[in-house]
gemmi code that builds the backbone of each chain (N, CA, C; Angstrom):
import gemmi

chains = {
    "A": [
        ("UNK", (73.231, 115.144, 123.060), (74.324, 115.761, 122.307), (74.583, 114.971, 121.030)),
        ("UNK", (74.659, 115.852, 119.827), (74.925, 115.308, 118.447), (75.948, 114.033, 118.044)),
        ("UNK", (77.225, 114.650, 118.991), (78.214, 113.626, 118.541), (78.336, 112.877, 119.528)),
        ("UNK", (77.619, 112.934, 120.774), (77.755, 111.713, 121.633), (77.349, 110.651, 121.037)),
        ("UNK", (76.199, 111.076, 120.138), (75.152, 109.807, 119.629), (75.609, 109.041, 118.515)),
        ("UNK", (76.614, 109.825, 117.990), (76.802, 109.659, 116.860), (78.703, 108.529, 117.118)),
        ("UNK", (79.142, 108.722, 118.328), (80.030, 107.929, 118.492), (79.412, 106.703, 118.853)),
        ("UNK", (78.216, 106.484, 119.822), (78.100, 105.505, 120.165), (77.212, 104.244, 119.161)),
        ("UNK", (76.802, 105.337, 117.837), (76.233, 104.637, 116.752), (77.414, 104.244, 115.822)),
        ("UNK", (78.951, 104.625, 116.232), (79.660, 103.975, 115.534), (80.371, 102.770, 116.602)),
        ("UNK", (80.213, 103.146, 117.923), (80.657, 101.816, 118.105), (79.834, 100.592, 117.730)),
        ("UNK", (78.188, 100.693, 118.270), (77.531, 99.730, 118.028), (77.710, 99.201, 116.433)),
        ("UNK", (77.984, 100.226, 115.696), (78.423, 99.664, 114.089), (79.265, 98.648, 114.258)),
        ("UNK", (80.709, 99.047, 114.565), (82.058, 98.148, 115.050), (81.713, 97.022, 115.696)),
        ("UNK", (80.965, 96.702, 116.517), (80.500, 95.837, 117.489), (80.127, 94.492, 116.490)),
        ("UNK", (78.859, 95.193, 116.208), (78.018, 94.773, 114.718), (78.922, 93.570, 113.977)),
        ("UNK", (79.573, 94.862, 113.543), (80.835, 93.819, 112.379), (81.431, 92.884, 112.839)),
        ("UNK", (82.138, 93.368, 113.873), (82.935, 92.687, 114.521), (82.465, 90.710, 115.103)),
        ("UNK", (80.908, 91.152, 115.183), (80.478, 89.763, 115.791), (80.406, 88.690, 114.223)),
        ("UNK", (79.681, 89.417, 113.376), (79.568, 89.079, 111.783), (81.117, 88.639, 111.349)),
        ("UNK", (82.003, 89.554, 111.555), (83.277, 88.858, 110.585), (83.667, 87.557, 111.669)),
        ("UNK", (83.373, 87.860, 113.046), (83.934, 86.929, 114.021), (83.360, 85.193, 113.552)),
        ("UNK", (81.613, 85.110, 113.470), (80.980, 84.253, 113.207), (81.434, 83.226, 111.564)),
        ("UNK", (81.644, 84.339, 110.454), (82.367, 83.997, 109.254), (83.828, 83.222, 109.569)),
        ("UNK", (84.640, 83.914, 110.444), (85.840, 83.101, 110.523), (85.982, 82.279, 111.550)),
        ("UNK", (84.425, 81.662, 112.578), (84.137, 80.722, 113.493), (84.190, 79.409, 112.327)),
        ("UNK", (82.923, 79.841, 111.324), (82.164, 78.782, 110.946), (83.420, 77.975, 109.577)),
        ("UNK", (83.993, 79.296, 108.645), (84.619, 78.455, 108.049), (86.646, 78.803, 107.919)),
        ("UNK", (87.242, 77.693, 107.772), (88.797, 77.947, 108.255), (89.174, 78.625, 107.049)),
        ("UNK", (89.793, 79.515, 107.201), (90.528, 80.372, 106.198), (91.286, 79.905, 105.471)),
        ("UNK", (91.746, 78.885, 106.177), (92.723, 78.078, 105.055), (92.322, 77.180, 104.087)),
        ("UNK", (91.024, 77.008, 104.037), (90.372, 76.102, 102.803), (89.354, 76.621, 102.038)),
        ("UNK", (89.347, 78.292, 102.071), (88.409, 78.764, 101.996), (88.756, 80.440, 101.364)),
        ("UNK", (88.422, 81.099, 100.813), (88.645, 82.122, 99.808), (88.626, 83.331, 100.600)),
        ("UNK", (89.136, 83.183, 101.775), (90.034, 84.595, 102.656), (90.407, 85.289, 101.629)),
        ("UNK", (90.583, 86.799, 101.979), (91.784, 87.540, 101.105), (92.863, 87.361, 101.847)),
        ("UNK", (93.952, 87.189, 100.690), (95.234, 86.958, 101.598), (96.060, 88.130, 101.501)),
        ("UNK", (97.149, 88.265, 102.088), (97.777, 89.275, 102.106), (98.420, 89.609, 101.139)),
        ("UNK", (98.247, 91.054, 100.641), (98.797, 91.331, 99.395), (100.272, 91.858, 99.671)),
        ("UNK", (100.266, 92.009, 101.030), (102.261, 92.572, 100.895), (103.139, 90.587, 100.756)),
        ("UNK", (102.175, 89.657, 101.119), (103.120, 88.448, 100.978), (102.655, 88.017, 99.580)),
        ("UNK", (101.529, 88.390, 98.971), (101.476, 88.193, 97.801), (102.530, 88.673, 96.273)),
        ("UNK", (102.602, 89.972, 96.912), (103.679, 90.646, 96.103), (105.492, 90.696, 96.443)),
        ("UNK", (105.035, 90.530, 97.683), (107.105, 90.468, 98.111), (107.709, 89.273, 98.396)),
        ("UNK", (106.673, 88.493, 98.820), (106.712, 86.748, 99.496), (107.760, 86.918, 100.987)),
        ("UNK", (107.414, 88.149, 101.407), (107.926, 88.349, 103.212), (106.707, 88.376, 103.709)),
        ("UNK", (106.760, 88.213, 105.314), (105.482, 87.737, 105.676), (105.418, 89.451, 106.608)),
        ("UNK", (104.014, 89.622, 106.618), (104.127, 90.778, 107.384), (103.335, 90.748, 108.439)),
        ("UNK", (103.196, 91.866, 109.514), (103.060, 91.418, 110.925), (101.524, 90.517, 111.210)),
        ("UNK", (100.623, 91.136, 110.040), (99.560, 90.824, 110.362), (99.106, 89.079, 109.411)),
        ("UNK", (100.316, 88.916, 109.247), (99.917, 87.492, 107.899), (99.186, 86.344, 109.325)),
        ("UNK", (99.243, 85.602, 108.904), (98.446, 84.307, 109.656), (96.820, 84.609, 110.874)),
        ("UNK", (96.707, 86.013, 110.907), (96.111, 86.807, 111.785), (94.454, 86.211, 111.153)),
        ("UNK", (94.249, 85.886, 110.095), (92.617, 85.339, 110.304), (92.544, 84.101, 110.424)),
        ("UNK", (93.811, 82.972, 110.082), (93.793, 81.929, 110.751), (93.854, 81.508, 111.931)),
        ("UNK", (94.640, 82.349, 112.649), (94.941, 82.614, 113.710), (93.671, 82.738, 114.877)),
        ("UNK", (92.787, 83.935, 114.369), (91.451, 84.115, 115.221), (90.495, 82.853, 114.663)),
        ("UNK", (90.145, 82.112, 113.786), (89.647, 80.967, 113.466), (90.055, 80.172, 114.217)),
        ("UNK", (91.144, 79.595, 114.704), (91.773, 78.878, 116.102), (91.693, 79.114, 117.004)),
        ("UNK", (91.529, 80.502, 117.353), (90.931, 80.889, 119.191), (89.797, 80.399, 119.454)),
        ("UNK", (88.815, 81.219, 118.173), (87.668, 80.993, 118.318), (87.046, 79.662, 118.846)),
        ("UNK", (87.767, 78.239, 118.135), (87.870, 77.306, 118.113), (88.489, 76.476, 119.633)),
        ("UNK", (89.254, 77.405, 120.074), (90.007, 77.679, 121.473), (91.041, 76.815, 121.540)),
        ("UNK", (91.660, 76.546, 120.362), (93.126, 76.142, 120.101), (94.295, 77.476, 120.538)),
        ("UNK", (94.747, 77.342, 121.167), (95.242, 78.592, 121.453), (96.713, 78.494, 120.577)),
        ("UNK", (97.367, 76.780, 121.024), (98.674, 76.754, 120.187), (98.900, 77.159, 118.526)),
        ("UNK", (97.450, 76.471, 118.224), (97.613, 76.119, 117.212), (97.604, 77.991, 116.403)),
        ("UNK", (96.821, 79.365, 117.574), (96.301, 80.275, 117.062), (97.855, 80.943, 117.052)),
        ("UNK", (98.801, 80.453, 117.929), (100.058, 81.660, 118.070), (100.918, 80.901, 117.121)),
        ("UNK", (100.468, 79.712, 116.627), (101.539, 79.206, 115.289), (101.381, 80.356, 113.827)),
        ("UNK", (100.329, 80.260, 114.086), (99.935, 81.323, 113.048), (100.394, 82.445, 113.252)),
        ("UNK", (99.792, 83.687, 114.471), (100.535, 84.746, 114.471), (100.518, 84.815, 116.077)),
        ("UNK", (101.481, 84.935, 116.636), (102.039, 85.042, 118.035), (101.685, 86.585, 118.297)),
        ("UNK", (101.962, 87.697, 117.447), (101.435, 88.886, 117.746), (100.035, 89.045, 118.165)),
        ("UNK", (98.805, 88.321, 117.595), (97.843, 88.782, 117.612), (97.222, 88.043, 118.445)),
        ("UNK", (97.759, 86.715, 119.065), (97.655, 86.184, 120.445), (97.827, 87.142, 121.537)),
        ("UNK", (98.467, 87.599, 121.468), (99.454, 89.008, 122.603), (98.769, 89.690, 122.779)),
        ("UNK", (98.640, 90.589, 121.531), (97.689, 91.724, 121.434), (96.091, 92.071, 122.093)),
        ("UNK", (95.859, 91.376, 121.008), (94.002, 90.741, 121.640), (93.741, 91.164, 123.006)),
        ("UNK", (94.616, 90.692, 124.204), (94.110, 90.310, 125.250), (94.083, 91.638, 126.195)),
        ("UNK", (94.643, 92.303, 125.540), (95.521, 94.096, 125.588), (93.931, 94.458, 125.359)),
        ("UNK", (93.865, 94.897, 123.734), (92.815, 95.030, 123.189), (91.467, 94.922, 124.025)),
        ("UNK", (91.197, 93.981, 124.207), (89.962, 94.048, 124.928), (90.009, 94.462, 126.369)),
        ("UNK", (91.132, 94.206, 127.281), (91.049, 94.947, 128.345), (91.096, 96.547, 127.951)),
        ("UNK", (91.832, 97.126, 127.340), (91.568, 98.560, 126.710), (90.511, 99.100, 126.417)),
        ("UNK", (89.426, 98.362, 125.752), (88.357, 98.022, 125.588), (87.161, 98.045, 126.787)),
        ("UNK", (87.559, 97.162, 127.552), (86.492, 96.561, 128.474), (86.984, 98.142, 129.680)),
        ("UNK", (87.994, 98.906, 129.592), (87.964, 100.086, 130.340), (87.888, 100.812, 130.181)),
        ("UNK", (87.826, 101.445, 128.784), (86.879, 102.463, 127.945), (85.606, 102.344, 127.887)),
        ("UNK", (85.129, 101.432, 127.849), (83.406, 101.191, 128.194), (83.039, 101.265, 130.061)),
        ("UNK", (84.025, 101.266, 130.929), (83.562, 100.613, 132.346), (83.909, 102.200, 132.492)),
        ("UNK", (84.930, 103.052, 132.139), (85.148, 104.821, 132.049), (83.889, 105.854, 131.921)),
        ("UNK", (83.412, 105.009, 131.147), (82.134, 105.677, 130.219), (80.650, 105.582, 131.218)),
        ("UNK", (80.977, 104.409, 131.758), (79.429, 103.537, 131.806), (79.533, 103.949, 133.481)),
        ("UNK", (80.502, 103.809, 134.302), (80.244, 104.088, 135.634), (81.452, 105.532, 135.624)),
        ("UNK", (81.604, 105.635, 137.845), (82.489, 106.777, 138.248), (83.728, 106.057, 137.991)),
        ("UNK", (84.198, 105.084, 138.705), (85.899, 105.107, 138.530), (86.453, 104.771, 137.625)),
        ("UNK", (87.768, 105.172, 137.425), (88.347, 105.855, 136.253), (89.609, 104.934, 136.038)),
        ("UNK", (89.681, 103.621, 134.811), (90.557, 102.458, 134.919), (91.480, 103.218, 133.832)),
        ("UNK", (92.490, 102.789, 133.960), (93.976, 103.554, 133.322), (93.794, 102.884, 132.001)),
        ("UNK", (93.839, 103.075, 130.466), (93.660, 102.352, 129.473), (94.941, 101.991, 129.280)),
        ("UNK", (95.069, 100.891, 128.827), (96.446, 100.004, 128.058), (97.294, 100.931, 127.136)),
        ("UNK", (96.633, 101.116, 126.637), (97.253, 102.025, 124.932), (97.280, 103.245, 125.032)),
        ("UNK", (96.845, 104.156, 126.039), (96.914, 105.833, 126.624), (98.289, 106.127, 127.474)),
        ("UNK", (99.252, 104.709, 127.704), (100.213, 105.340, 128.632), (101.087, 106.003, 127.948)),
        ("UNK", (101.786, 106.590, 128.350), (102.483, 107.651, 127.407), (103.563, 107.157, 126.857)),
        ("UNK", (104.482, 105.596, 126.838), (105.517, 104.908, 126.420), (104.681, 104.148, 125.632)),
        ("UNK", (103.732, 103.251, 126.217), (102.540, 102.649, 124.861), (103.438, 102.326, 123.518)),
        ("UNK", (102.934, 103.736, 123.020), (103.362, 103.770, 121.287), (105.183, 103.371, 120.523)),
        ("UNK", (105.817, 103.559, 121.574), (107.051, 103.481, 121.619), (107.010, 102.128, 121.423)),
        ("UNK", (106.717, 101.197, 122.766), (107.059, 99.960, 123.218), (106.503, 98.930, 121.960)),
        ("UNK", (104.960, 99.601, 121.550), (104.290, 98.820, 120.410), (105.256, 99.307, 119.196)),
        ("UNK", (105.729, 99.899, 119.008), (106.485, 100.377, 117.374), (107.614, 99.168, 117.704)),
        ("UNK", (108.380, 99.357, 118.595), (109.182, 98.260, 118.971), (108.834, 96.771, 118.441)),
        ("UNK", (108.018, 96.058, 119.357), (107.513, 95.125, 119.077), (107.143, 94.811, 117.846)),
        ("UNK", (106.491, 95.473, 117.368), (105.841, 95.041, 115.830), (106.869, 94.890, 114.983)),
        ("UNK", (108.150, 96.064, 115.321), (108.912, 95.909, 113.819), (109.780, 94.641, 114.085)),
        ("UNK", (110.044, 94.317, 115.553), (110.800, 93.342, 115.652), (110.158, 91.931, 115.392)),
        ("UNK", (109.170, 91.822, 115.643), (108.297, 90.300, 115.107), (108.338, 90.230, 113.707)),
        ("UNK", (108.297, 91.210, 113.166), (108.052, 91.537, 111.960), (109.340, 91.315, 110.632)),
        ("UNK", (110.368, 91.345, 111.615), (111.788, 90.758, 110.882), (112.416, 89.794, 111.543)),
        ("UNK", (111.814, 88.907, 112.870), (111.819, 87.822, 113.290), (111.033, 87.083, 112.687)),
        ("UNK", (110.077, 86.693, 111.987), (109.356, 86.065, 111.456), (109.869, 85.868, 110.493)),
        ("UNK", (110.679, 86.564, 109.380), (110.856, 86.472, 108.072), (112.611, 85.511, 108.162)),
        ("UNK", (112.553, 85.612, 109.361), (114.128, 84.950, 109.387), (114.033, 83.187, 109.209)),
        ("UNK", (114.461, 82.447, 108.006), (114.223, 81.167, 107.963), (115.603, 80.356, 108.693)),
        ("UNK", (115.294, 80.690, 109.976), (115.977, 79.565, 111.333), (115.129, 79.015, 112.315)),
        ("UNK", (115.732, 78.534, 112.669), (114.828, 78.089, 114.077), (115.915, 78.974, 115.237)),
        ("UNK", (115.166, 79.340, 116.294), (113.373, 79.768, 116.817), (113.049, 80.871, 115.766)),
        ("UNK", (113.664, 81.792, 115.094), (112.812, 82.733, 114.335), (111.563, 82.283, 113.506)),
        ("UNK", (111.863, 80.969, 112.935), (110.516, 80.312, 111.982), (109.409, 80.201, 113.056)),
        ("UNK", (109.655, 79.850, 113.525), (108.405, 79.731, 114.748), (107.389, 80.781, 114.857)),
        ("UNK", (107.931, 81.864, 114.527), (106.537, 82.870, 114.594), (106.313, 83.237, 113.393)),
        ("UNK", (106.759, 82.745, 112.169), (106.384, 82.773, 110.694), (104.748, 81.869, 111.081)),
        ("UNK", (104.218, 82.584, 109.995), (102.761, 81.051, 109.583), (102.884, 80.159, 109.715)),
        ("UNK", (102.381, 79.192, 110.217), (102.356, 77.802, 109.859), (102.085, 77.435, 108.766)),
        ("UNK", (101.041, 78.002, 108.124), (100.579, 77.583, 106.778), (100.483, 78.527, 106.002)),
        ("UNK", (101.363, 78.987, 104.607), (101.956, 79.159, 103.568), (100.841, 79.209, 102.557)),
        ("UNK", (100.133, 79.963, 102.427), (99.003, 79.565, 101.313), (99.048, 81.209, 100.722)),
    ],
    "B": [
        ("UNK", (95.662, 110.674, 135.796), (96.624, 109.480, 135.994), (98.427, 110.266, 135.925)),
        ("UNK", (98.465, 109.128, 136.862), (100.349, 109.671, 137.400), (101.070, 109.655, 136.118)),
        ("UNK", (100.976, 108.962, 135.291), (101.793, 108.493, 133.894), (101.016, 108.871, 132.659)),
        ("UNK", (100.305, 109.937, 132.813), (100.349, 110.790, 131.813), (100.059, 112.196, 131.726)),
        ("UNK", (100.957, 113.076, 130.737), (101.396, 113.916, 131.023), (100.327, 115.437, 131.112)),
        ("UNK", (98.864, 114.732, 130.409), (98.275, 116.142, 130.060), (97.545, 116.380, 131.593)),
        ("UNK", (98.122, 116.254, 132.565), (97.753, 116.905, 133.671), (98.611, 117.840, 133.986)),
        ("UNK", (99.891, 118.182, 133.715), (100.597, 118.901, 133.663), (101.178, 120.100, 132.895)),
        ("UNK", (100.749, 119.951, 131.303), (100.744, 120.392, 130.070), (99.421, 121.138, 129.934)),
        ("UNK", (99.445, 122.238, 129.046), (97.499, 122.940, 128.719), (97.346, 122.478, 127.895)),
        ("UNK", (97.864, 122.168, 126.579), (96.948, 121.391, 125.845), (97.018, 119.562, 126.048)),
        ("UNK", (95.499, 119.553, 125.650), (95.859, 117.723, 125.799), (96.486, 117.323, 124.447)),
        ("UNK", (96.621, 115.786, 124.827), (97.882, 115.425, 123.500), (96.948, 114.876, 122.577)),
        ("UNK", (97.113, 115.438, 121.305), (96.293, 114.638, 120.160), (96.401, 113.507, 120.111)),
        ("UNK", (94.864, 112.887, 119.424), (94.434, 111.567, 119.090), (95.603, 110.900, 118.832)),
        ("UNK", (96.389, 109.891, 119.078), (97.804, 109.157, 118.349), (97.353, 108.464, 117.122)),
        ("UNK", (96.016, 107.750, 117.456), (95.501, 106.733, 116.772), (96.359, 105.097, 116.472)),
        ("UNK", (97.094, 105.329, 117.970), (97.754, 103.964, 118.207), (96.827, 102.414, 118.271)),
        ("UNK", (95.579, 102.729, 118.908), (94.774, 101.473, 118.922), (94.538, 101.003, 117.450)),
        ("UNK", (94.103, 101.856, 116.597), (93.099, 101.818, 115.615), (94.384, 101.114, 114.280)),
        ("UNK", (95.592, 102.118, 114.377), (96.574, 101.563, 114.045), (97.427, 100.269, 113.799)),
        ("UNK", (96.811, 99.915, 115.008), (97.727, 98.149, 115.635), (96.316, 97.429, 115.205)),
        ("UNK", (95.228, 97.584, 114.990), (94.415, 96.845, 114.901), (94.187, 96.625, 112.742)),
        ("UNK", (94.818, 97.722, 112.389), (95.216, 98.084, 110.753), (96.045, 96.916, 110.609)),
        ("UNK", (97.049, 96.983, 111.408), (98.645, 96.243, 111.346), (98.302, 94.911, 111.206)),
        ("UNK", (97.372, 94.163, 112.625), (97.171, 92.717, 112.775), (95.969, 92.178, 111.847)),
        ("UNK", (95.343, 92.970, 111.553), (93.962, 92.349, 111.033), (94.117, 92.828, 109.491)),
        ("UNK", (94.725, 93.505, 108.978), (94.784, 93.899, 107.523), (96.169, 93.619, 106.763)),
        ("UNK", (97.314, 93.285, 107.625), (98.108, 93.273, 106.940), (98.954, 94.441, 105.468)),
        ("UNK", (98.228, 94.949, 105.728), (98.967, 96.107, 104.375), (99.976, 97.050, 105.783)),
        ("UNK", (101.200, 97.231, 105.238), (101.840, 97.674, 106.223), (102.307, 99.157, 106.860)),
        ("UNK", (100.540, 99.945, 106.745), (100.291, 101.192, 106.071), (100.134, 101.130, 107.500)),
        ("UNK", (99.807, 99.742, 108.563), (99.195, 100.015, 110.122), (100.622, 100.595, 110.904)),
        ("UNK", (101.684, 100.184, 110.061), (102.815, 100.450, 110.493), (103.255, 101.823, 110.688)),
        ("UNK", (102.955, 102.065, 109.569), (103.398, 103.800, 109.098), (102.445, 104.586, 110.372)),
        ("UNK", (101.218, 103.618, 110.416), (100.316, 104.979, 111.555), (101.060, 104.234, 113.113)),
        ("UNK", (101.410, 103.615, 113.191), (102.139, 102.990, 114.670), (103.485, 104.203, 114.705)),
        ("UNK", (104.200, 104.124, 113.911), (105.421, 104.767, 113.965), (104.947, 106.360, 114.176)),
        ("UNK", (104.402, 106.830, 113.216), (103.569, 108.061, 113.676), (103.038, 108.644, 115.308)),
        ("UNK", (102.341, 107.123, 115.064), (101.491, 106.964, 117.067), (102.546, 107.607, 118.095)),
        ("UNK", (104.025, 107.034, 117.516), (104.801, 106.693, 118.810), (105.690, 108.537, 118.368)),
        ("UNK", (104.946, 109.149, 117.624), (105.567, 110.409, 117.429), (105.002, 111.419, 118.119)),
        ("UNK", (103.607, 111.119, 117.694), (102.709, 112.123, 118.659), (103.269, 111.943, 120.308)),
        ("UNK", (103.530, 110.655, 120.570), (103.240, 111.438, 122.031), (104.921, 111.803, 122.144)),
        ("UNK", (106.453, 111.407, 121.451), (107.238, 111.979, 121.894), (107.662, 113.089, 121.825)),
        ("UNK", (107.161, 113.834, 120.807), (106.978, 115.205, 120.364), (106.005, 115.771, 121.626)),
        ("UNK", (105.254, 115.911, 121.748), (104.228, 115.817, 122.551), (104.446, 115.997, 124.023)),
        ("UNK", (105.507, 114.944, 124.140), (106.675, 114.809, 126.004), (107.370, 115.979, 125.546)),
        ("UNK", (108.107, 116.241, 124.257), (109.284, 117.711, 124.311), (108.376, 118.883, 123.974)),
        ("UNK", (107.195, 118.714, 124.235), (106.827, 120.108, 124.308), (106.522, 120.817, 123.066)),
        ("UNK", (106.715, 119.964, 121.746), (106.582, 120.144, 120.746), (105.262, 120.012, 120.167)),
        ("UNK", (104.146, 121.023, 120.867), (102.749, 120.496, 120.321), (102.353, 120.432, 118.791)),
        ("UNK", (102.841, 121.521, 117.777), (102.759, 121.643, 116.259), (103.226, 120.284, 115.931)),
        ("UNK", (104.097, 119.626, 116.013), (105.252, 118.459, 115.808), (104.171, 117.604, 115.813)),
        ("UNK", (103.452, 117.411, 117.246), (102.502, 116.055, 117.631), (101.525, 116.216, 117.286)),
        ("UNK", (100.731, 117.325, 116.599), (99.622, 117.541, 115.963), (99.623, 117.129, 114.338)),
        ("UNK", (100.766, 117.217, 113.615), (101.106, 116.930, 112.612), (101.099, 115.537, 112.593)),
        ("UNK", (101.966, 114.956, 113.625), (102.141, 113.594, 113.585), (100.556, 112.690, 113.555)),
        ("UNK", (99.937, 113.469, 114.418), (98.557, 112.913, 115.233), (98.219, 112.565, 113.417)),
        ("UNK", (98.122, 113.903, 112.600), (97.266, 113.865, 111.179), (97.513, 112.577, 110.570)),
        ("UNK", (98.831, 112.755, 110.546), (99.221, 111.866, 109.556), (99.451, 110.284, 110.038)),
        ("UNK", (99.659, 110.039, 111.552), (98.533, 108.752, 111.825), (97.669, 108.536, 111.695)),
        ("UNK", (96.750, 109.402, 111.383), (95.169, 108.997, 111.259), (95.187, 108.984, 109.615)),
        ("UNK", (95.932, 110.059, 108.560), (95.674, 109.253, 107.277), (96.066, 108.079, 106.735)),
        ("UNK", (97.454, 107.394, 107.530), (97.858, 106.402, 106.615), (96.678, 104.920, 107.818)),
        ("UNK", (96.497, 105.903, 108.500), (95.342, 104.052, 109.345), (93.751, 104.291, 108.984)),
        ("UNK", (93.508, 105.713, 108.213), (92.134, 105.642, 107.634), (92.529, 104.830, 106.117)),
        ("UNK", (93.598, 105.218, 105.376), (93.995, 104.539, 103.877), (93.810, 102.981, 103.914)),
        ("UNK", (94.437, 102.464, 105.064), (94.809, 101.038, 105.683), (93.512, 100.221, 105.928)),
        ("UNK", (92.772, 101.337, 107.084), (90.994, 100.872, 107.076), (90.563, 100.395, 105.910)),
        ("UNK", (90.375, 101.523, 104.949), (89.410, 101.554, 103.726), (89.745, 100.889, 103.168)),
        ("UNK", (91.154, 100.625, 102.406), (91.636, 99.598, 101.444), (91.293, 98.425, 101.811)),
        ("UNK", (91.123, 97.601, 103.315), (91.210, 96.564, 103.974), (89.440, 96.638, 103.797)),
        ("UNK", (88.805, 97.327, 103.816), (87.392, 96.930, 103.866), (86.760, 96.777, 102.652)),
        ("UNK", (87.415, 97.497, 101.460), (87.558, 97.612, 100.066), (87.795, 96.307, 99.713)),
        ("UNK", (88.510, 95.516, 100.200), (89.176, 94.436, 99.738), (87.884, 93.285, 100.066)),
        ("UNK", (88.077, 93.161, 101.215), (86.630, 92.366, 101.859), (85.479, 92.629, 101.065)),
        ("UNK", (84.999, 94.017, 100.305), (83.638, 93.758, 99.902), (84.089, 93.204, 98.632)),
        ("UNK", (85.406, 93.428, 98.031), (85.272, 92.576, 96.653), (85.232, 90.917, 96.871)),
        ("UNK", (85.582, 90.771, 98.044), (85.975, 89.481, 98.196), (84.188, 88.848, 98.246)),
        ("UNK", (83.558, 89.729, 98.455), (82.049, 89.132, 98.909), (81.269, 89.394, 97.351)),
        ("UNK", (81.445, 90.494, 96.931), (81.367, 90.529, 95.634), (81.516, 89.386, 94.409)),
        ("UNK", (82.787, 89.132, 94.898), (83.029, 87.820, 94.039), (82.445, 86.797, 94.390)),
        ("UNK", (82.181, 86.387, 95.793), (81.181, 85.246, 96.244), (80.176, 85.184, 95.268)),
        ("UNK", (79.150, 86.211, 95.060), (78.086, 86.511, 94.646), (78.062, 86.079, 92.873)),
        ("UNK", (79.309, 87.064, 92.407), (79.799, 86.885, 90.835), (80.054, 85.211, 90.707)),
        ("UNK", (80.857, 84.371, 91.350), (81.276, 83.340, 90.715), (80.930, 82.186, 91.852)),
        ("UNK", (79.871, 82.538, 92.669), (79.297, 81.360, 93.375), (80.007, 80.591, 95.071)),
        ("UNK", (79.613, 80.158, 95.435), (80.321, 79.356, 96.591), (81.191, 78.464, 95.626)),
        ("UNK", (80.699, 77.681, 94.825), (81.653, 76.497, 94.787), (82.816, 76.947, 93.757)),
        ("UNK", (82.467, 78.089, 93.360), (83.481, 78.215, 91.984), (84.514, 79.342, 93.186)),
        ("UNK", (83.905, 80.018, 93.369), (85.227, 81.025, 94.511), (85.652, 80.440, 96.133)),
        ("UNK", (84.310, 80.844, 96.687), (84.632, 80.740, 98.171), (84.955, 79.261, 98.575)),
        ("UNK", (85.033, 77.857, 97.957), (85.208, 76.584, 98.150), (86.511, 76.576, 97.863)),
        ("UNK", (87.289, 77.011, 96.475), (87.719, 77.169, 95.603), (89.741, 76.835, 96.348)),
        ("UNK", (89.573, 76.945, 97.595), (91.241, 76.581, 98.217), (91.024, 75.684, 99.421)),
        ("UNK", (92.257, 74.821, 99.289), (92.192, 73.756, 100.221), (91.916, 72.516, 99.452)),
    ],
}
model = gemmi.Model(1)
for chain_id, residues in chains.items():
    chain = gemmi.Chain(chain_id)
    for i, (resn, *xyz) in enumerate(residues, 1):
        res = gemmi.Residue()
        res.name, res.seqid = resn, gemmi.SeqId(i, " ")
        for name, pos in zip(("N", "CA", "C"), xyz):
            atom = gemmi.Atom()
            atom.name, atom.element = name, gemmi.Element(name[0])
            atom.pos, atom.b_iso = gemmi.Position(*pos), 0.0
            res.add_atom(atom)
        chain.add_residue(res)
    model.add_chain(chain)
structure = gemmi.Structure()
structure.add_model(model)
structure.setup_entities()
């Protein structure tokens, strides 16, 4: 079938990339190094949900975990979602039984709109504990 | 599955494009992943009231502002490699820190 083939030539694309951008932000730290940075903190100087997020995976990778949720605590969280979502969309596909995906439940989208907007104006708050899930590093 | 609804409903519920969305949000930062999250979380409540036109609309217009979000974000990356190329490792990509 046409578009069966044609989805699974875009995951293997995604895959692809995914190992390539992974290896780029293994080998060198974003923070000393000519990342693009975020243009909503470039232009507003508020931090937005996804700011510290390639420093952040440069520290997992690394398997600093503290050092990865100083950066962005969301995308510590997330991730682990992500790939189980992931790892049961492929196990759906690939065998018979049928694993419930993370992100298909029907509150899901709600609970994530939640979350995001609230990290998202917790972070920008300069107190303590709100600084805490701001960046660590300001660049 | 018990907790969701298109076993009960005839049509199934459009694409939300909640994954693809949150992955716009954390990894791109432009806050366009947002606009398709808020969307996400439309499709399916429209969607619970029975409002299929409502969640089909919504479905669209999550998927344009997290395809805009994609592209710009990958747009950005090839200039960024672009410029590697234009002004060298040591003059760009060394160039902070």
């Amino acid at each position: 079938m046409h578009v069966y083939k044609h989805k699974w030539l875009m995951v293997a694309f995604a895959v692809m990339a995914s190992i390539a951008a992974a290896y780029v932000l293994y080998a060198f730290d974003p923070a000393t190094h000519a990342f693009p940075q975020c243009p909503f903190y470039s232009i507003t100087g508020f931090f937005c949900p996804g700011c510290g997020s390639q420093r952040a995976i440069h520290h997992l990778l690394h398997g600093h975990l503290l050092a990865a949720a100083g950066n962005n605590m969301l995308l510590v969280v997330v991730l682990p979602l992500l790939l189980l979502h992931a790892a049961a969309w492929l196990a759906n596909r690939l065998g018979q039984k049928q694993f419930p995906l993370v992100f298909e439940k029907i509150i899901a989208a709600k609970w994530v709109m939640l979350v995001v907007i609230v990290f998202w104006l917790m972070r920008n708050v300069p107190l303590q504990p709100f600084a805490w899930l701001a960046p660590d590093l300001v660049s | 599955m018990a907790d969701s609804l298109s076993e009960f409903t005839q049509d199934p519920m459009p694409k939300n494009w909640l994954v693809e969305s949150i992955l716009v949000t954390v990894l791109c930062c432009l806050p366009l992943g947002i606009v398709g999250i808020v969307f996400a979380s439309q499709v399916q409540s429209k969607y619970a009231a029975g409002d299929f036109t409502g969640a089909k609309n919504a479905s669209d217009q999550a998927g344009k502002f997290t395809k805009i979000g994609f592209f710009l974000g990958l747009g950005v990356i090839a200039l960024y490699i672009i410029a590697i190329f234009a002004f060298g490792v040591a003059g760009f990509w060394q160039s902070r820190g």
